[in-house]
N, C-alpha and C positions, 0 to 999 in steps of 0.2 A: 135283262142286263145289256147295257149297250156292249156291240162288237168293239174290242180296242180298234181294227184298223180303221174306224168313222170317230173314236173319238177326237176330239182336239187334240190334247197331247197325247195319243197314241196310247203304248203299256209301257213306254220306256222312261217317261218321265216321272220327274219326284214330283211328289202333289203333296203338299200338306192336309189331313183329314179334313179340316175347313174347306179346304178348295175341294176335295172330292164330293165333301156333302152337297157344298152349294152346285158344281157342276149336276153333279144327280138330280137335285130341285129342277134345275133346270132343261133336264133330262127328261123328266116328268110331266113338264107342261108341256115338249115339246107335239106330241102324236095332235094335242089338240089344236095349236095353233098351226099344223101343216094342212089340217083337216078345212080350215077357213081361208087357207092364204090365196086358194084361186078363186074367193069369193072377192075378199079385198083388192087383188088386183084387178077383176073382171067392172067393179066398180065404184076403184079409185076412191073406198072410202078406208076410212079410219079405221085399226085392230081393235077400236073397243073394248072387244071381248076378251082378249087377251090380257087388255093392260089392267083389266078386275081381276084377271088369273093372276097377273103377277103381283097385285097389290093383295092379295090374299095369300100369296106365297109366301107377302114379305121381302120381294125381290126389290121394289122399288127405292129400298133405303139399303140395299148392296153396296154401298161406298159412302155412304154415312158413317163418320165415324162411332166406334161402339160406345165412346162417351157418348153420344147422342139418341142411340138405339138401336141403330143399324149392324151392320154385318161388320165395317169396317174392313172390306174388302179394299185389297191394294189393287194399283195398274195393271199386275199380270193377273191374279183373279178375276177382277173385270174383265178382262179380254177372253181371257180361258169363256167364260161364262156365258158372254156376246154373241163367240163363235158358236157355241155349243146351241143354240138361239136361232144363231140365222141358217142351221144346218135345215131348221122347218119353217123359216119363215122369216128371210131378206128382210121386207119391212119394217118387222116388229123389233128387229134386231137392230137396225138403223136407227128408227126412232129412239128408241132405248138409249142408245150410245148421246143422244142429245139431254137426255134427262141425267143420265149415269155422269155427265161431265161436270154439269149443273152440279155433282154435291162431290165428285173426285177433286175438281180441281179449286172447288173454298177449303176444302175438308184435309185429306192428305199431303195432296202437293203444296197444298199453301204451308203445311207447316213446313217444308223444308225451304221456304224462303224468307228472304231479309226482312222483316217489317221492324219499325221501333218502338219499343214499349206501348207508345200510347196507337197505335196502329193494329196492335198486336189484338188490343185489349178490345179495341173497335170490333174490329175482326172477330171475334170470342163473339162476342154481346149479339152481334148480326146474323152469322151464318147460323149462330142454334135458331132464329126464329126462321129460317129456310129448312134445316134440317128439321125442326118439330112439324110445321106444314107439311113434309115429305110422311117423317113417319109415325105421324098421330094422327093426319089427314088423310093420307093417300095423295096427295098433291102432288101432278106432272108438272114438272117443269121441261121446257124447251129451249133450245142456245141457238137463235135465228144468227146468222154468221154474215151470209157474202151480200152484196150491197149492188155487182155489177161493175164495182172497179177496182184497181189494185191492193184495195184495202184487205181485201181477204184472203192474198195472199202473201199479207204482209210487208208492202212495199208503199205504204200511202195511208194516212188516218180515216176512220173511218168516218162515212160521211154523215151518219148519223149521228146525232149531237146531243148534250146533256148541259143545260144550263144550270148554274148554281141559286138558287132562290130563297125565301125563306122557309125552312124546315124541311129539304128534299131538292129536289132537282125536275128541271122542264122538258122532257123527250121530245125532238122532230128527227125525222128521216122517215127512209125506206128499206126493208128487206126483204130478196127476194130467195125462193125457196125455200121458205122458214120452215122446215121441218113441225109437224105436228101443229099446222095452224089452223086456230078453229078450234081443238082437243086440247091444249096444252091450259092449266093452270096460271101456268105465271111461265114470262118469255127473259131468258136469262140474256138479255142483249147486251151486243158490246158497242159503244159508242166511244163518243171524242169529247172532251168538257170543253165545251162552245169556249173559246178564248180567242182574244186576236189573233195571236199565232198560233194554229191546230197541229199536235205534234202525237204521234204515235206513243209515247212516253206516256202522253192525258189520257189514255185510254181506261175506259170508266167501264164495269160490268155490273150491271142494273138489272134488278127482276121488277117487270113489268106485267101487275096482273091482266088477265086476259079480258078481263071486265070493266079496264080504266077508260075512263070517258075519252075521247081522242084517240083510242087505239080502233084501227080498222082492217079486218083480213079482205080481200082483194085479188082478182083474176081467176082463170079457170086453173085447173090442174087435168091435165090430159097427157100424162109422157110415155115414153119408151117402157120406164122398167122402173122400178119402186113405186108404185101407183097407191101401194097403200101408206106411205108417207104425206099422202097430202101436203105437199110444200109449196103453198101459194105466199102470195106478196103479204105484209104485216108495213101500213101505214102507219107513223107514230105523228101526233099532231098536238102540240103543246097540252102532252101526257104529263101528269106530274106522278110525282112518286116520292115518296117519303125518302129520309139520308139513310132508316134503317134498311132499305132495299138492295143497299148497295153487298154487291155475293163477294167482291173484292175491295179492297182501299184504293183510292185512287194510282194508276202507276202500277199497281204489283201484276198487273196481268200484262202489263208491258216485263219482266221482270223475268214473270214465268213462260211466255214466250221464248225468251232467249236463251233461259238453263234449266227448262224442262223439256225441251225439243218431242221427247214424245208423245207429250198430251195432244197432239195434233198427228199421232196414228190409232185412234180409237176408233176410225171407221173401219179399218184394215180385220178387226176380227169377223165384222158381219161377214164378208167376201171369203176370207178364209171358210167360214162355214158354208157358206153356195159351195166353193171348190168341192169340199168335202161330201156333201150332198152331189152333185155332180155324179163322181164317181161311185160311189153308194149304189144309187141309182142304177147305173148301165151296168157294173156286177149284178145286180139284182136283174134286170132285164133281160140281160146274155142268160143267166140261167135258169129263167123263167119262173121267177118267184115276185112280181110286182104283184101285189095285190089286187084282185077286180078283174086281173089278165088269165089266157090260158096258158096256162105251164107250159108256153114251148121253148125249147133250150137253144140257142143260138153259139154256144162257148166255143162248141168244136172248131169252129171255122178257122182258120191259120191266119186270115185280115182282124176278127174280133180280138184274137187275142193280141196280137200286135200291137192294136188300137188300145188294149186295155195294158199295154205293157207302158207304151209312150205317156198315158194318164196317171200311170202309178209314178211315174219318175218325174212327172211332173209334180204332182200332188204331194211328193216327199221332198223334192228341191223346199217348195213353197212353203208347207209346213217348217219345215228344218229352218227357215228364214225367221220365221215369225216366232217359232219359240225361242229364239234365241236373241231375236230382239228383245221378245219380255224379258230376257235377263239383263241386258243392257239396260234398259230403264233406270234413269236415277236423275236426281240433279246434276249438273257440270257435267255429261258425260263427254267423255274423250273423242278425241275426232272419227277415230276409225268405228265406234260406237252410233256417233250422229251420222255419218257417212253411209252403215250400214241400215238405220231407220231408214234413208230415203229408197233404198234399196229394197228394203222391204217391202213398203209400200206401194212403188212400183210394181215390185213383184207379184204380190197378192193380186192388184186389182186388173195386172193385166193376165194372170194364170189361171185365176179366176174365170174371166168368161173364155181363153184359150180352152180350158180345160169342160168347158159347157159348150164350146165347139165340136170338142171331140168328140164328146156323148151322144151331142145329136148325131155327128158323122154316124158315128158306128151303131147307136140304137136304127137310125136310117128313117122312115119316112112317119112309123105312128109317131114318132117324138116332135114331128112339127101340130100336133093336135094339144089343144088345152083342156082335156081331158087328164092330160100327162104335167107331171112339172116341168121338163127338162126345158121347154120352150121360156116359161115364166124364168127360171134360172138363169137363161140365157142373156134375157132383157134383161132381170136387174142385176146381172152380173156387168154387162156392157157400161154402166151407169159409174159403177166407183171407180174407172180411170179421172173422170169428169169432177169431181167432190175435193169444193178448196176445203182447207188451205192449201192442204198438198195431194192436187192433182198427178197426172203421170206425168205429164210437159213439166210439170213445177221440180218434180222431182228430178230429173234427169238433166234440168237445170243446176240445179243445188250441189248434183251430184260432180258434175264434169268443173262447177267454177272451185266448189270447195277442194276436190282435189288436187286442183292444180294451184292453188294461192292460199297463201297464211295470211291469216287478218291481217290487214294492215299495208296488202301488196298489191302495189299497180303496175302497169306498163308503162315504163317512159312514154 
């Protein structure tokens, strides 16, 4: 049984039995996917293995709606579960969060927006034949995002394009960091519908098998930290794709941008869970219970505990943040609601490797060896400041203009 102070929500929150089971599922798989994780990052390849553990778990249709077969897990479910994920393995927890969007946001969020009847009914007829791929196949899907210019963080169309044709549509562009490239089944891309005038409004979300003639993955992957993401370049080159590809109606993902604000902190659970791991860890360490090590106890010392006093107050700010964003979650949410996601966010991915500073501080010099994770946590903890759409720069942007101005306010 997991310790409550390493779970995600702790013992004080309300879980519904659904959410406890599926957390435990994933609780389960965890021992074995930590067991591989400094194999994947030592060689920048793929969790493979892991993502047959979760499709045999059933994990991978977690946010498929339960008309469809899946879990029908909501937003904070997902997150609870992610975290609970990357507490053994950052990576697999990231990638995941690419695949998990791929059926959250056709699936649940789409029903809380506007579409019109005949839209509605599109929408119906398309997304089961993504959800049945998912979970009658096993089928990974991928959501390749940032492009290299302001598009990814929502200030500019995306420059990858989608021409209208007979029976389907014509993919060019490029994406770079596409998460799961090479691995992913089909790539749940966001593009622009090639028009004279290119407007974030046209914004088109297309799944692009990984097998379509014109599609090309491209350059090395060699980073800092998430190394078993494999996020290399995805060239699209007059890729065609059938109309029923499309995971949204043209437009509505321009739509749910705007009054779903959260669907753009789904990376924030993986990092929650390094923090957590983090600290896990150096208790463990101080008192001489890491596994493989000799039992020798470190707690007494008046600096460790200090150290481990600064980490828990840390670790409880940032927790405290993030589960009470997943209560925020909705459509339309109120200002001080969206105000506080960018805050979150923020918080997480900078507390996150803060708090993987302090571990190595205090474990002290075996923890700079990869023998240990604390090092591996470090690096991919440093990484999710950097991850559009919202960045920690992006956020802190977002944060200081929206406070200070109500839509529609400028400066003489």
């Amino acid at each position: 049984m997991t310790d409550s102070r390493y779970a995600v929500a702790g013992s004080s929150q309300s879980l519904t039995p659904k959410q406890r089971d599926l957390i435990a599922l994933a609780e389960s798989l965890g021992p074995a996917f930590a067991s591989r994780a400094a194999r994947y990052d030592s060689e920048a390849s793929f969790p493979f293995e892991n993502y047959a553990d979760l499709k045999a778990a059933g994990l991978l249709g977690l946010c498929v709606p339960q008309a469809y077969g899946g879990h029908g897990a909501d937003f904070g479910t997902y997150a609870l579960v992610s975290a609970t994920l990357g507490k053994y393995c950052g990576a697999t927890a990231l990638t995941l969060n690419m695949h998990m969007c791929s059926t959250l946001w056709p699936g649940l969020l789409a029903d809380d927006l506007d579409m019109t009847p005949a839209e509605r009914k599109q929408h119906e007829q398309y997304r089961a034949i993504h959800f049945r791929r998912v979970v009658q196949d096993g089928a990974i899907y991928a959501q390749p995002f940032s492009e290299g210019s302001a598009a990814a963080a929502g200030k500019a169309p995306f420059g990858t394009v989608a021409a209208k044709v007979g029976g389907g549509w014509l993919v060019n562009g490029r994406k770079i960091f596409a998460s799961l490239s090479g691995a992913a089944d089909y790539y749940g891309v966001l593009c622009t519908e090639d028009k004279l005038e290119r407007s974030m409004r046209d914004t088109l979300y297309i799944a692009v098998p990984g097998t379509a003639p014109g599609l090309a993955v491209t350059g090395e992957w060699d980073p800092l930290g998430m190394r078993g993401t494999v996020s290399r370049n995805l060239v699209f080159k007059d890729v065609f794709v059938p109309d029923e590809a499309q995971m949204m109606p043209r437009g509505v993902y321009y739509q749910a941008a705007s009054r779903w604000p959260h669907m753009f902190t789904t990376l924030s659970p993986t990092y929650m869970g390094i923090a957590i791991a983090a600290v896990e860890f150096t208790v463990k360490y101080l008192r001489g219970e890491v596994e493989g090590m000799p039992p020798v106890k470190r707690r007494m010392y008046p600096t460790k505990q200090i150290a481990m006093a600064e980490m828990w107050v840390k670790l409880e700010q940032t927790r405290a943040l993030f589960l009470r964003m997943l209560e925020d979650a909705r459509i339309d949410p109120p200002k001080d609601a969206r105000l506080r996601a960018y805050a979150a966010q923020y918080t997480i991915m900078e507390n996150a490797n803060a708090l993987c500073a302090l571990a190595i501080r205090t474990c002290g010099g075996q923890s700079m060896l990869k023998s240990l994770p604390l090092e591996r946590l470090y690096r991919d903890s440093r990484c999710g400041a950097l991850m559009l759409p919202w960045t920690a720069e992006l956020c802190l942007d977002r944060i200081g203009r929206e406070a200070l101005y109500e839509p529609g306010e400028a400066d003489d």
